[in-house]
C-alpha positions in Angstrom: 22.9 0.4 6.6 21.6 0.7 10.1 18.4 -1.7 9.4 15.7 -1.6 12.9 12.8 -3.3 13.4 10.4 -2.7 16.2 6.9 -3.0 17.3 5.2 0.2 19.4 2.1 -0.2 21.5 0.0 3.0 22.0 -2.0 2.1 24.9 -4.3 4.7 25.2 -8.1 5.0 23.5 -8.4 6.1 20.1 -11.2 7.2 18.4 -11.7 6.1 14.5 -13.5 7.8 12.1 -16.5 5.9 11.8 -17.0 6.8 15.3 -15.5 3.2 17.1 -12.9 3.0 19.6 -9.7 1.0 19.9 -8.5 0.4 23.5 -4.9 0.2 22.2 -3.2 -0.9 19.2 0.2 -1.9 18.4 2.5 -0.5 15.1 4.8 -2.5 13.5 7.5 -0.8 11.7 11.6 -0.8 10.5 13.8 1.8 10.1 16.7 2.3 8.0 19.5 4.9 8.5 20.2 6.9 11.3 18.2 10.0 12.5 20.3 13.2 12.3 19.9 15.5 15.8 18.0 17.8 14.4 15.4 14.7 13.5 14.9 17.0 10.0 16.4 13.6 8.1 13.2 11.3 8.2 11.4 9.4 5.1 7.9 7.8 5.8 7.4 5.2 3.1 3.5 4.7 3.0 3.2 0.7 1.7 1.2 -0.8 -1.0 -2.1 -3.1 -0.2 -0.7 -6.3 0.5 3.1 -5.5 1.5 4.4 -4.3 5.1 6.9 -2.9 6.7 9.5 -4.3 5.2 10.8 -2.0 2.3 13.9 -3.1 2.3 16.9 -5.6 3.2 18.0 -9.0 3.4 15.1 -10.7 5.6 12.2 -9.7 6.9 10.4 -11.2 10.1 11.5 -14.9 8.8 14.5 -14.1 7.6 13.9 -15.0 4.4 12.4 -12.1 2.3 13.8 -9.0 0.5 12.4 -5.9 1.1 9.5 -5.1 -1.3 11.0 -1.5 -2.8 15.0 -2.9 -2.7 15.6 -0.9 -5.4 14.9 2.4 -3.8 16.0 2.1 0.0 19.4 1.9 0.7 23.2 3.7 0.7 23.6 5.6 -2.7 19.7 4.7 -3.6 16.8 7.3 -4.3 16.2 7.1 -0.6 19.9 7.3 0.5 20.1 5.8 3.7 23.8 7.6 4.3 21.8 10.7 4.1 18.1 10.3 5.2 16.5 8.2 7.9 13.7 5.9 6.2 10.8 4.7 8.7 8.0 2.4 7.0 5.1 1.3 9.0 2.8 -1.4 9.0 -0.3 0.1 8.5 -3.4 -0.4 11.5 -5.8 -3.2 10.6 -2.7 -4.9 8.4 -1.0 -8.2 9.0 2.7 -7.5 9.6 2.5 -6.4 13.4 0.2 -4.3 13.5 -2.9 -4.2 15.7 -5.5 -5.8 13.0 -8.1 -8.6 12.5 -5.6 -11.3 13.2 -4.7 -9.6 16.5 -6.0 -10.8 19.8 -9.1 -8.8 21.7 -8.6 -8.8 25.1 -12.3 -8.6 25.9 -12.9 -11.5 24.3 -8.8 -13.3 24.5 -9.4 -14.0 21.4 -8.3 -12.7 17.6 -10.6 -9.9 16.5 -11.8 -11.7 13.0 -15.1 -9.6 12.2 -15.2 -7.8 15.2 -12.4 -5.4 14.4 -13.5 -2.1 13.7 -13.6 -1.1 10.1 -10.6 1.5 9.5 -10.0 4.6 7.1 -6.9 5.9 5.0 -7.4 8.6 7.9 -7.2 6.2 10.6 -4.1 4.7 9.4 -2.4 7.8 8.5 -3.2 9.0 12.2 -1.5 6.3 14.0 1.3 6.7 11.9 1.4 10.6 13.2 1.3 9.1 16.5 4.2 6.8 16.1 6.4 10.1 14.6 5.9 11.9 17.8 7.0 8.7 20.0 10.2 9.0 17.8 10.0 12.6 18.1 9.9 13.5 14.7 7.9 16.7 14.3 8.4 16.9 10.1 9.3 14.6 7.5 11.5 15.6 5.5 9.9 13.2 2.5 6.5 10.9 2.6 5.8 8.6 -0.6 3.9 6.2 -1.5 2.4 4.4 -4.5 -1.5 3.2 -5.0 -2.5 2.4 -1.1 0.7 4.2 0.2 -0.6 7.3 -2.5 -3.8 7.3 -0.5 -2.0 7.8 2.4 0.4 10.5 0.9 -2.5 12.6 0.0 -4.1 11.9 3.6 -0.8 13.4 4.8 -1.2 16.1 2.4 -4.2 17.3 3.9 -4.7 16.0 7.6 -0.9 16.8 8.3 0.0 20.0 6.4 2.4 21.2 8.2 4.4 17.9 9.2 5.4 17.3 5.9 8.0 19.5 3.4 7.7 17.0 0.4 5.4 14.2 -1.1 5.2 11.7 -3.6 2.3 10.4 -5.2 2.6 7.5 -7.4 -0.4 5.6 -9.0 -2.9 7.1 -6.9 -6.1 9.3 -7.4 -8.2 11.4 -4.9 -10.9 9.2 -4.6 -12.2 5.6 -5.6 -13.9 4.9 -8.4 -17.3 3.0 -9.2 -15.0 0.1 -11.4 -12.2 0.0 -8.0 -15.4 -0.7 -6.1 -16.4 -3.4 -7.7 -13.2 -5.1 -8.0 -12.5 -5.2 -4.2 -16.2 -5.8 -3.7 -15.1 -9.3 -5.6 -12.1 -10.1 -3.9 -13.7 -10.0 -0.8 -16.9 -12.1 -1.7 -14.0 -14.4 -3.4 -12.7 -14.7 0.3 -16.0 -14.5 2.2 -17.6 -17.2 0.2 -15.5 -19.6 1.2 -17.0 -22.2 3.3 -13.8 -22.2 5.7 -14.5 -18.4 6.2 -16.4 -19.3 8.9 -17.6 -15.4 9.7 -14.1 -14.6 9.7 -13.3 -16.6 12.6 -10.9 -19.1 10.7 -7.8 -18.6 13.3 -6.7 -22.0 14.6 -8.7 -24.0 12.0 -8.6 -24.4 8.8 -8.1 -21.0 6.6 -10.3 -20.0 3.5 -7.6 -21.3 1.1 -9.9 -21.6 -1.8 -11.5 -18.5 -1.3 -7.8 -16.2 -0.9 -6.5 -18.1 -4.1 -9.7 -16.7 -5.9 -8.9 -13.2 -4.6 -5.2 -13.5 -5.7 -5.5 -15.2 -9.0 -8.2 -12.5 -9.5 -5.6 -9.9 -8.8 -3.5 -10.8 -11.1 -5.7 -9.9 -13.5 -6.2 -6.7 -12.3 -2.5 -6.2 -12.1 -1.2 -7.1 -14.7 -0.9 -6.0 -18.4 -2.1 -7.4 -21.0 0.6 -7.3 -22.9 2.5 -8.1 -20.3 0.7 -11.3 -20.1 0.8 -11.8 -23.8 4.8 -11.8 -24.3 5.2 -13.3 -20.9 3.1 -16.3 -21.9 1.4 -15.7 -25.2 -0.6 -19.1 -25.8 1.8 -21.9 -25.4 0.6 -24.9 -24.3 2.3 -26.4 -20.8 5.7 -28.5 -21.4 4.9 -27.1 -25.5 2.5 -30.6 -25.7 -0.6 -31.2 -27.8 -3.9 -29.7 -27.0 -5.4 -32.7 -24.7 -8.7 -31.3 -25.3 -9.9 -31.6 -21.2 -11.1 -29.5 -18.6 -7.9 -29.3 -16.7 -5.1 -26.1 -17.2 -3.6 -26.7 -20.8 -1.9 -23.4 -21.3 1.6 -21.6 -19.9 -0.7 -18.6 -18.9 -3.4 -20.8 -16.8 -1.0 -22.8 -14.8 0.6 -19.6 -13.9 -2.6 -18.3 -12.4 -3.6 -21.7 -10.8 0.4 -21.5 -9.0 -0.8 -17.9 -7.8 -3.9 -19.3 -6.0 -2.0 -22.0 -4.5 0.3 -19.9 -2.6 -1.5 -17.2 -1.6 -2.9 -18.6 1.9 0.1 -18.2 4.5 1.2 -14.6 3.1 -1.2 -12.4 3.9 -4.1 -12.5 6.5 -7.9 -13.0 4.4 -9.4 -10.6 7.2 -7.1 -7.8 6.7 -7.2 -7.9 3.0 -11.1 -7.2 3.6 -10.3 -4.5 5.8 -8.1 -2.8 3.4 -9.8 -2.8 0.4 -12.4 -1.7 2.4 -10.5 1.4 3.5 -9.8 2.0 -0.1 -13.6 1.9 -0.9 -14.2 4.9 1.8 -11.2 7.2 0.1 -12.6 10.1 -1.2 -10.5 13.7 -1.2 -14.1 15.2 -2.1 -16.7 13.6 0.0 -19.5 15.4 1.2 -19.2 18.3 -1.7 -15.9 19.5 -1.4 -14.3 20.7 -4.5 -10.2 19.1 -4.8 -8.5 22.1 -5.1 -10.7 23.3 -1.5 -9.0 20.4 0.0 -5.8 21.1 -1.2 -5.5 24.7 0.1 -3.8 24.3 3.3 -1.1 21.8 1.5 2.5 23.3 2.3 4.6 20.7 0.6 6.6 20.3 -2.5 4.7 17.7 -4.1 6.2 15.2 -7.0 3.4 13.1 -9.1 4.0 10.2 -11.0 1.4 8.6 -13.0 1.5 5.6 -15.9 0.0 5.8 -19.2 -1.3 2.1 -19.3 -2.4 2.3 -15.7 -6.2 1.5 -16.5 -6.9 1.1 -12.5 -5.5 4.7 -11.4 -5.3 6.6 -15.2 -3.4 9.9 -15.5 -5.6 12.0 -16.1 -6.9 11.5 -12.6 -3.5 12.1 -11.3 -3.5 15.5 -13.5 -6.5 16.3 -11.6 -4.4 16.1 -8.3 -1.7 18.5 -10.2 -4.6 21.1 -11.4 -5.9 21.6 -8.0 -2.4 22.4 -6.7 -1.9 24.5 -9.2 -5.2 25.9 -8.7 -3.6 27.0 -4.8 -0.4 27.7 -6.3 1.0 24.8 -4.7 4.2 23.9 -6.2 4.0 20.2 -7.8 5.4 18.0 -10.8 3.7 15.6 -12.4 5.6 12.9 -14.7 3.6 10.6 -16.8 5.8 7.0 -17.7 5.4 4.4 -20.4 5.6 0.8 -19.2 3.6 -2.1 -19.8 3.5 -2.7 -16.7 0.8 -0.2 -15.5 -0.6 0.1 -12.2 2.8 -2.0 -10.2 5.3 -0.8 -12.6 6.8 1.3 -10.1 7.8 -1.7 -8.1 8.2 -4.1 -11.3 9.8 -1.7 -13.9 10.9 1.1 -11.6 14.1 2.8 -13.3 12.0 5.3 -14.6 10.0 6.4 -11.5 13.6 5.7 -9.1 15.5 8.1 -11.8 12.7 10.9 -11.3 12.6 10.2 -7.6 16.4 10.8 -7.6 16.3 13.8 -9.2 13.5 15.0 -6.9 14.9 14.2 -3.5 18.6 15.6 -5.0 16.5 19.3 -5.9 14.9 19.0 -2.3 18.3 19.1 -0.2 
Protein backbone atom coordinates (compact mmCIF):
# COMPACT_ATOMS: atom_id res chain seq x y z
CA UNK A 1 0.00 0.00 0.00
CA UNK A 2 1.32 3.27 -1.29
CA UNK A 3 1.26 5.10 2.39
CA UNK A 4 2.09 9.32 1.97
CA UNK A 5 2.41 11.73 4.42
CA UNK A 6 2.73 15.40 3.79
CA UNK A 7 2.09 18.75 5.19
CA UNK A 8 0.49 21.70 2.71
CA UNK A 9 0.70 25.41 3.54
CA UNK A 10 -2.05 27.56 2.04
CA UNK A 11 -0.54 30.93 2.32
CA UNK A 12 -3.05 33.10 1.37
CA UNK A 13 -5.96 34.96 3.84
CA UNK A 14 -8.84 33.09 4.73
CA UNK A 15 -11.79 34.24 6.12
CA UNK A 16 -13.57 32.03 9.05
CA UNK A 17 -16.97 32.04 9.87
CA UNK A 18 -17.15 33.98 12.88
CA UNK A 19 -15.82 36.70 10.79
CA UNK A 20 -11.60 36.32 11.83
CA UNK A 21 -8.93 35.89 9.47
CA UNK A 22 -6.10 33.48 9.23
CA UNK A 23 -3.01 34.75 7.36
CA UNK A 24 -2.13 31.19 6.35
CA UNK A 25 -2.45 27.92 7.79
CA UNK A 26 -0.80 24.62 7.22
CA UNK A 27 -2.81 20.96 6.56
CA UNK A 28 -1.53 18.00 7.70
CA UNK A 29 -2.59 14.96 5.96
CA UNK A 30 -1.55 11.05 4.56
CA UNK A 31 -2.68 9.37 1.78
CA UNK A 32 -3.07 5.80 0.94
CA UNK A 33 -3.32 4.24 -2.54
CA UNK A 34 -2.76 5.71 -5.68
CA UNK A 35 -4.95 8.36 -7.52
CA UNK A 36 -6.37 6.90 -10.81
CA UNK A 37 -5.96 9.65 -14.00
CA UNK A 38 -9.14 10.50 -14.00
CA UNK A 39 -8.70 11.53 -10.08
CA UNK A 40 -12.58 9.90 -9.82
CA UNK A 41 -10.86 7.24 -7.16
CA UNK A 42 -10.46 9.52 -4.00
CA UNK A 43 -11.85 8.74 -0.23
CA UNK A 44 -11.83 11.71 2.34
CA UNK A 45 -11.87 10.08 5.82
CA UNK A 46 -13.28 12.95 8.15
CA UNK A 47 -11.39 11.99 11.79
CA UNK A 48 -12.88 11.62 15.13
CA UNK A 49 -12.17 14.44 18.06
CA UNK A 50 -8.98 13.47 19.38
CA UNK A 51 -7.34 11.27 16.46
CA UNK A 52 -5.49 12.66 13.22
CA UNK A 53 -4.44 12.01 10.19
CA UNK A 54 -3.27 8.95 10.69
CA UNK A 55 -6.03 6.27 9.74
CA UNK A 56 -3.98 3.76 9.03
CA UNK A 57 -0.46 1.87 8.91
CA UNK A 58 2.36 0.86 10.73
CA UNK A 59 3.64 4.28 12.33
CA UNK A 60 2.57 7.37 12.44
CA UNK A 61 4.71 10.66 12.94
CA UNK A 62 6.90 8.69 15.64
CA UNK A 63 6.90 5.64 14.19
CA UNK A 64 5.37 3.99 16.64
CA UNK A 65 1.47 4.08 16.33
CA UNK A 66 -1.11 2.16 14.17
CA UNK A 67 -3.49 3.92 12.31
CA UNK A 68 -6.65 4.67 14.40
CA UNK A 69 -9.36 2.96 11.69
CA UNK A 70 -6.68 -0.21 10.65
CA UNK A 71 -9.44 -2.20 10.28
CA UNK A 72 -11.01 -0.29 7.41
CA UNK A 73 -8.08 1.23 5.24
CA UNK A 74 -6.09 -0.95 3.37
CA UNK A 75 -5.70 -3.60 0.19
CA UNK A 76 -8.81 -5.96 0.26
CA UNK A 77 -10.44 -3.63 3.21
CA UNK A 78 -13.84 -1.62 3.12
CA UNK A 79 -11.74 1.20 1.84
CA UNK A 80 -9.68 -0.94 -0.69
CA UNK A 81 -6.61 0.85 -1.22
CA UNK A 82 -5.89 -1.39 -4.60
CA UNK A 83 -8.93 0.27 -5.78
CA UNK A 84 -9.62 3.75 -4.18
CA UNK A 85 -7.22 6.50 -3.14
CA UNK A 86 -7.83 7.29 0.65
CA UNK A 87 -6.72 11.01 1.76
CA UNK A 88 -7.35 11.84 5.64
CA UNK A 89 -6.59 15.21 6.93
CA UNK A 90 -5.77 16.74 10.10
CA UNK A 91 -8.42 18.90 10.72
CA UNK A 92 -7.54 23.11 11.15
CA UNK A 93 -7.18 24.13 14.79
CA UNK A 94 -6.04 20.22 15.62
CA UNK A 95 -2.75 18.95 16.85
CA UNK A 96 -1.32 16.56 14.21
CA UNK A 97 0.19 19.27 11.69
CA UNK A 98 -2.17 21.26 11.28
CA UNK A 99 -2.22 25.12 11.72
CA UNK A 100 -3.87 25.14 15.40
CA UNK A 101 -3.39 26.59 18.98
CA UNK A 102 -0.01 24.86 19.40
CA UNK A 103 1.15 26.45 16.16
CA UNK A 104 3.40 29.45 16.04
CA UNK A 105 1.95 33.15 15.25
CA UNK A 106 4.18 35.03 13.32
CA UNK A 107 2.99 38.30 14.71
CA UNK A 108 3.75 37.45 17.81
CA UNK A 109 6.80 34.27 17.02
CA UNK A 110 5.18 32.77 19.30
CA UNK A 111 2.41 29.64 19.63
CA UNK A 112 -1.11 30.86 19.26
CA UNK A 113 -2.50 29.44 22.80
CA UNK A 114 -5.81 31.57 23.26
CA UNK A 115 -5.25 33.81 20.65
CA UNK A 116 -6.13 31.34 17.88
CA UNK A 117 -9.29 32.09 16.40
CA UNK A 118 -12.21 29.99 17.36
CA UNK A 119 -13.08 27.49 14.25
CA UNK A 120 -16.30 25.83 12.86
CA UNK A 121 -17.23 22.27 11.41
CA UNK A 122 -17.51 24.76 8.26
CA UNK A 123 -14.13 26.14 8.67
CA UNK A 124 -12.54 22.82 8.84
CA UNK A 125 -14.51 21.31 6.14
CA UNK A 126 -13.42 24.32 3.86
CA UNK A 127 -9.78 23.98 4.17
CA UNK A 128 -10.20 20.52 3.50
CA UNK A 129 -11.96 21.70 -0.02
CA UNK A 130 -8.95 23.69 -0.44
CA UNK A 131 -6.45 20.97 -0.03
CA UNK A 132 -8.67 18.66 -2.79
CA UNK A 133 -8.22 21.24 -5.39
CA UNK A 134 -4.18 21.53 -4.62
CA UNK A 135 -4.38 17.76 -5.36
CA UNK A 136 -6.72 18.44 -8.02
CA UNK A 137 -9.53 16.41 -7.03
CA UNK A 138 -12.77 17.99 -8.17
CA UNK A 139 -15.21 14.96 -6.59
CA UNK A 140 -14.83 12.35 -4.11
CA UNK A 141 -15.74 9.47 -4.98
CA UNK A 142 -16.63 8.61 -1.01
CA UNK A 143 -16.46 10.99 2.31
CA UNK A 144 -17.10 9.26 5.87
CA UNK A 145 -16.73 9.92 8.95
CA UNK A 146 -18.02 9.00 12.41
CA UNK A 147 -19.19 11.50 15.47
CA UNK A 148 -16.68 14.73 14.66
CA UNK A 149 -15.74 13.27 11.23
CA UNK A 150 -20.02 12.85 10.87
CA UNK A 151 -20.19 16.57 11.47
CA UNK A 152 -17.97 17.05 8.85
CA UNK A 153 -19.71 14.50 6.38
CA UNK A 154 -22.96 16.33 6.73
CA UNK A 155 -20.88 19.82 6.30
CA UNK A 156 -19.85 18.23 3.05
CA UNK A 157 -23.29 17.25 2.39
CA UNK A 158 -24.42 20.62 2.26
CA UNK A 159 -21.55 23.30 1.72
CA UNK A 160 -20.03 20.83 -1.05
CA UNK A 161 -23.04 19.33 -2.93
CA UNK A 162 -21.74 18.70 -5.91
CA UNK A 163 -18.03 17.57 -4.88
CA UNK A 164 -19.23 14.56 -3.41
CA UNK A 165 -21.10 11.26 -5.07
CA UNK A 166 -21.33 9.27 -1.70
CA UNK A 167 -21.36 9.83 2.16
CA UNK A 168 -21.24 8.10 5.37
CA UNK A 169 -22.57 9.19 8.42
CA UNK A 170 -21.77 7.30 11.50
CA UNK A 171 -22.68 8.32 15.05
CA UNK A 172 -23.58 11.74 14.23
CA UNK A 173 -26.65 14.04 14.49
CA UNK A 174 -27.42 17.41 12.77
CA UNK A 175 -26.93 19.46 15.53
CA UNK A 176 -25.55 19.50 19.26
CA UNK A 177 -27.51 19.01 21.99
CA UNK A 178 -28.16 20.82 25.43
CA UNK A 179 -26.55 17.43 27.41
CA UNK A 180 -23.27 17.46 24.53
CA UNK A 181 -23.03 21.05 25.67
CA UNK A 182 -22.56 20.44 28.89
CA UNK A 183 -20.18 17.71 28.69
CA UNK A 184 -17.53 19.59 26.65
CA UNK A 185 -18.36 22.66 28.67
CA UNK A 186 -16.70 20.31 31.57
CA UNK A 187 -13.92 19.02 29.84
CA UNK A 188 -12.78 22.18 29.12
CA UNK A 189 -13.26 23.88 32.65
CA UNK A 190 -11.51 20.33 33.70
CA UNK A 191 -8.48 21.74 31.49
CA UNK A 192 -8.83 25.43 32.07
CA UNK A 193 -8.95 25.13 35.79
CA UNK A 194 -5.80 23.88 36.04
CA UNK A 195 -3.40 26.19 37.66
CA UNK A 196 -0.64 25.24 34.93
CA UNK A 197 -3.14 26.48 32.23
CA UNK A 198 -1.75 29.56 32.54
CA UNK A 199 -4.36 31.37 29.92
CA UNK A 200 -3.52 28.79 27.66
CA UNK A 201 -0.01 29.84 27.29
CA UNK A 202 1.50 26.48 28.86
CA UNK A 203 4.08 25.88 25.77
CA UNK A 204 7.60 25.58 27.06
CA UNK A 205 6.51 25.23 30.75
CA UNK A 206 4.95 23.09 32.54
CA UNK A 207 1.55 21.58 30.79
CA UNK A 208 -1.98 21.44 32.63
CA UNK A 209 -1.38 17.61 33.43
CA UNK A 210 -3.89 17.59 36.14
CA UNK A 211 -6.39 19.32 34.42
CA UNK A 212 -6.15 17.09 30.74
CA UNK A 213 -6.24 13.85 32.96
CA UNK A 214 -9.59 15.21 34.45
CA UNK A 215 -10.86 15.78 30.90
CA UNK A 216 -9.77 12.23 29.81
CA UNK A 217 -10.78 10.21 32.73
CA UNK A 218 -13.98 12.18 32.30
CA UNK A 219 -14.27 10.97 28.84
CA UNK A 220 -14.21 7.77 29.57
CA UNK A 221 -17.13 7.99 31.17
CA UNK A 222 -18.82 9.47 28.50
CA UNK A 223 -17.45 6.80 26.19
CA UNK A 224 -17.85 4.04 27.49
CA UNK A 225 -20.73 1.63 28.26
CA UNK A 226 -21.91 0.69 31.10
CA UNK A 227 -21.89 -2.55 30.59
CA UNK A 228 -19.01 -2.39 29.03
CA UNK A 229 -17.48 -1.26 32.11
CA UNK A 230 -19.29 -3.70 34.25
CA UNK A 231 -17.99 -7.07 32.49
CA UNK A 232 -14.77 -5.40 31.76
CA UNK A 233 -14.18 -4.68 35.44
CA UNK A 234 -17.28 -5.42 37.42
CA UNK A 235 -16.15 -4.63 41.19
CA UNK A 236 -13.04 -6.50 41.85
CA UNK A 237 -10.81 -5.19 44.07
CA UNK A 238 -7.00 -4.43 42.64
CA UNK A 239 -4.54 -7.63 42.80
CA UNK A 240 -8.27 -9.38 44.15
CA UNK A 241 -6.96 -8.09 47.97
CA UNK A 242 -9.22 -7.14 50.91
CA UNK A 243 -11.08 -3.93 51.08
CA UNK A 244 -8.31 -1.65 52.92
CA UNK A 245 -11.02 0.59 53.81
CA UNK A 246 -8.82 4.13 52.70
CA UNK A 247 -9.20 6.95 50.46
CA UNK A 248 -6.80 5.80 47.89
CA UNK A 249 -8.17 3.62 44.37
CA UNK A 250 -9.32 0.09 45.83
CA UNK A 251 -11.10 -1.17 42.78
CA UNK A 252 -10.05 -2.80 39.09
CA UNK A 253 -12.41 -0.09 37.59
CA UNK A 254 -10.81 3.08 39.48
CA UNK A 255 -7.22 2.34 38.88
CA UNK A 256 -8.16 1.99 35.26
CA UNK A 257 -9.48 5.54 35.23
CA UNK A 258 -6.61 6.93 37.44
CA UNK A 259 -3.98 5.09 34.35
CA UNK A 260 -6.24 7.19 31.79
CA UNK A 261 -5.48 10.45 33.54
CA UNK A 262 -1.93 9.74 33.80
CA UNK A 263 -1.26 9.42 30.31
CA UNK A 264 -3.24 11.71 28.77
CA UNK A 265 -0.77 14.82 28.79
CA UNK A 266 1.81 14.30 25.72
CA UNK A 267 -1.04 12.84 23.28
CA UNK A 268 -3.09 15.47 22.42
CA UNK A 269 -2.63 19.29 22.71
CA UNK A 270 -5.17 20.84 25.97
CA UNK A 271 -5.70 24.00 23.59
CA UNK A 272 -6.94 22.21 20.68
CA UNK A 273 -9.22 19.87 22.55
CA UNK A 274 -10.93 23.29 23.72
CA UNK A 275 -11.06 24.39 20.27
CA UNK A 276 -12.75 21.34 19.09
CA UNK A 277 -15.29 20.74 21.30
CA UNK A 278 -15.87 24.05 20.87
CA UNK A 279 -16.56 23.63 17.16
CA UNK A 280 -18.86 20.79 18.10
CA UNK A 281 -20.82 23.26 20.43
CA UNK A 282 -21.52 25.71 17.25
CA UNK A 283 -22.82 22.61 14.91
CA UNK A 284 -26.19 23.06 14.08
CA UNK A 285 -27.69 21.86 10.47
CA UNK A 286 -30.79 24.09 11.56
CA UNK A 287 -29.56 27.34 12.97
CA UNK A 288 -31.25 30.39 12.49
CA UNK A 289 -34.82 28.54 11.63
CA UNK A 290 -34.02 26.36 8.99
CA UNK A 291 -36.05 23.22 8.83
CA UNK A 292 -33.43 19.84 8.12
CA UNK A 293 -35.00 18.63 5.21
CA UNK A 294 -34.55 22.71 3.73
CA UNK A 295 -30.96 22.08 4.26
CA UNK A 296 -30.80 19.00 2.76
CA UNK A 297 -32.34 19.90 -0.66
CA UNK A 298 -29.40 20.60 -2.72
CA UNK A 299 -27.64 17.16 -1.39
CA UNK A 300 -26.72 15.07 -4.58
CA UNK A 301 -25.03 12.11 -2.95
CA UNK A 302 -25.79 8.61 -2.18
CA UNK A 303 -25.83 8.79 1.46
CA UNK A 304 -25.30 5.54 3.92
CA UNK A 305 -26.26 6.12 7.85
CA UNK A 306 -25.17 4.13 10.48
CA UNK A 307 -26.36 4.74 13.95
CA UNK A 308 -26.06 2.48 17.42
CA UNK A 309 -28.83 1.53 19.54
CA UNK A 310 -26.86 2.09 22.98
CA UNK A 311 -25.33 5.26 21.64
CA UNK A 312 -26.88 7.55 24.46
CA UNK A 313 -24.53 10.60 23.20
CA UNK A 314 -25.70 10.61 19.33
CA UNK A 315 -29.21 8.24 19.69
CA UNK A 316 -30.80 6.88 16.47
CA UNK A 317 -33.50 8.39 16.42
CA UNK A 318 -31.55 11.56 15.70
CA UNK A 319 -29.80 9.85 13.02
CA UNK A 320 -33.47 8.77 11.59
CA UNK A 321 -34.09 12.34 11.59
CA UNK A 322 -31.11 12.89 9.11
CA UNK A 323 -32.75 9.83 6.95
CA UNK A 324 -36.47 11.55 6.97
CA UNK A 325 -35.28 14.77 5.63
CA UNK A 326 -33.58 12.95 2.76
CA UNK A 327 -36.30 11.21 2.21
CA UNK A 328 -38.39 14.17 2.53
CA UNK A 329 -36.04 15.53 -0.87
CA UNK A 330 -36.04 12.19 -2.32
CA UNK A 331 -32.54 11.87 -1.66
CA UNK A 332 -31.49 8.44 -1.80
CA UNK A 333 -30.07 7.19 1.77
CA UNK A 334 -29.79 3.96 4.08
CA UNK A 335 -29.81 4.04 7.43
CA UNK A 336 -28.57 0.86 9.58
CA UNK A 337 -29.12 0.79 13.13
CA UNK A 338 -26.34 -1.80 15.13
CA UNK A 339 -26.34 -3.49 18.47
CA UNK A 340 -23.15 -3.23 20.48
CA UNK A 341 -22.34 -2.36 23.86
CA UNK A 342 -20.12 -0.32 22.86
CA UNK A 343 -22.25 2.71 21.83
CA UNK A 344 -20.96 5.86 20.72
CA UNK A 345 -16.90 4.40 19.64
CA UNK A 346 -18.22 1.05 18.66
CA UNK A 347 -17.46 1.71 15.22
CA UNK A 348 -13.76 1.89 15.97
CA UNK A 349 -13.92 -0.60 19.02
CA UNK A 350 -16.46 -3.26 17.72
CA UNK A 351 -16.44 -2.41 14.04
CA UNK A 352 -17.35 -5.69 12.02
CA UNK A 353 -20.74 -4.74 11.85
CA UNK A 354 -20.47 -1.11 10.60
CA UNK A 355 -16.99 -2.39 8.24
CA UNK A 356 -19.49 -5.35 6.77
CA UNK A 357 -22.19 -2.64 5.91
CA UNK A 358 -19.52 -0.26 4.64
CA UNK A 359 -18.39 -3.06 2.37
CA UNK A 360 -21.41 -3.71 0.97
CA UNK A 361 -22.03 -0.04 0.41
CA UNK A 362 -18.78 0.99 -1.31
CA UNK A 363 -19.14 -2.65 -3.50
CA UNK A 364 -23.04 -1.18 -4.67
CA UNK A 365 -21.36 2.23 -5.44
CA UNK A 366 -18.74 1.00 -8.18
Amino acid sequence: MNHVRKNLLFNSPTKLQSGKILDSFDIAYETYGNLNSAKDNAILICHGLTSDAHVAGEGDVTGSRKGWWEAAVGPDKPFDTNKYFVICSNVLGGCGGSTGPSSIDVVGNAPYGLKFPVVTISDMVNAQARLADRLGIDTFHTVVGGCFGGFQVLDWMIGYPARIRNAIVISATPRTTTHNLGLWEVIRQAIMRDPDFNGGDYYGRKLPASGMGLAQMFGIMIWMDRKVMHDRFGLKLINDREPSYTLEPEFQFQAFVHNIGKNAVGRFDPNSLIYLTKAMDYFDLTRGGTSLSETFKNVACRTLLIGYRKDWRYPPEEMAEISEALSANRKPNELRTLDSHFGHGAFMYDSEGALEIIREFMLSAE
